[in-house]
N, C-alpha and C positions, 0 to 999 in steps of 0.2 A: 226800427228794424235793426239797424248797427249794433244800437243801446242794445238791444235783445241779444242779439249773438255773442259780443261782448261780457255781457254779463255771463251768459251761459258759460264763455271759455275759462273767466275765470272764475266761475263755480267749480266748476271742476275740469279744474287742471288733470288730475291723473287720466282721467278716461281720455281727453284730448291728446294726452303725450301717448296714452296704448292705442290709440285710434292711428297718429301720426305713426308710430315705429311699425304697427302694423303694415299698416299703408306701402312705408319703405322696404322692410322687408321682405315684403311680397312681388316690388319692381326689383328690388335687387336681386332676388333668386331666379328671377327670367333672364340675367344678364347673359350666366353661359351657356343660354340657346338665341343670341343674339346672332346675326352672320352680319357681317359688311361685305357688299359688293363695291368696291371701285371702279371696276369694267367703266369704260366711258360711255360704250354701244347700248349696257343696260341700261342707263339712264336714261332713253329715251323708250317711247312704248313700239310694241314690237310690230303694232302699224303703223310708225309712223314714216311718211315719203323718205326723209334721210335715210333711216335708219333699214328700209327698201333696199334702197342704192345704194348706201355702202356697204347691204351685201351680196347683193349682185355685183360690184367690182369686186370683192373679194373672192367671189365663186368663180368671175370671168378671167379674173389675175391667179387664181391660185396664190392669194396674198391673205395668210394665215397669220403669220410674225410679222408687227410694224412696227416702228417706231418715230417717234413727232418728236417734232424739235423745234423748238423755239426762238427764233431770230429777231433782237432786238436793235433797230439802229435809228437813233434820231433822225437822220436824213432820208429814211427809208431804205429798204433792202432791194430793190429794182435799179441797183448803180453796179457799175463795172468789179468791184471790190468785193462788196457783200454777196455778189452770182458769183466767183471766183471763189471765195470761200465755202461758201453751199456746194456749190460744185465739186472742193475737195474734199469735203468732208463726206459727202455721198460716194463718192470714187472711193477711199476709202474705206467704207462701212462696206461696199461692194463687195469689193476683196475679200478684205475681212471674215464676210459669212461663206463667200464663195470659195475660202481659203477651209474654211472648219467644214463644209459639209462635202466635199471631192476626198 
């Protein structure tokens, strides 16, 4: 079976390389009607339980604009220090927005 295809490809080379470039440039020219979503919420399907609930709190918060953040600490982040700095960093992101939209 290998023998057989083999042979065939290189019988003939030219038709395999217009088969090939074919091929290519027919996925290539789909590229600029490609979209990325990154949204994290679409990622999931639109019944799934999370994805329920977090937009029911969204709907019950009127929480439109979020942002996450990432807190990494070897010792874990549930110590006096690490709540002390989340804590200021959200006090200030507070202001912040509460400062631009008044």
């Amino acid at each position: 079976m290998t023998d057989g295809f083999l042979a065939l490809i290189l019988r003939f080379p030219k038709i395999i390389y217009s088969i090939i470039l074919t091929v290519v440039i027919g996925l290539t020219s789909q590229l600029p009607s490609m979209q990325i979503d990154t949204v994290p919420e679409n990622m999931l399907s639109s019944n799934d339980p999370f994805r329920r609930y977090h937009n029911e709190v969204k709907q019950q918060f009127s929480l439109y604009d979020s942002m996450q953040l990432g807190i990494v600490n070897k010792d874990g982040i549930y110590n006096p220090r690490s709540l002390q700095i989340i804590a200021q960093i959200t006090d200030n992101e507070y202001a912040a927005y509460h400062a631009t939209t008044s």
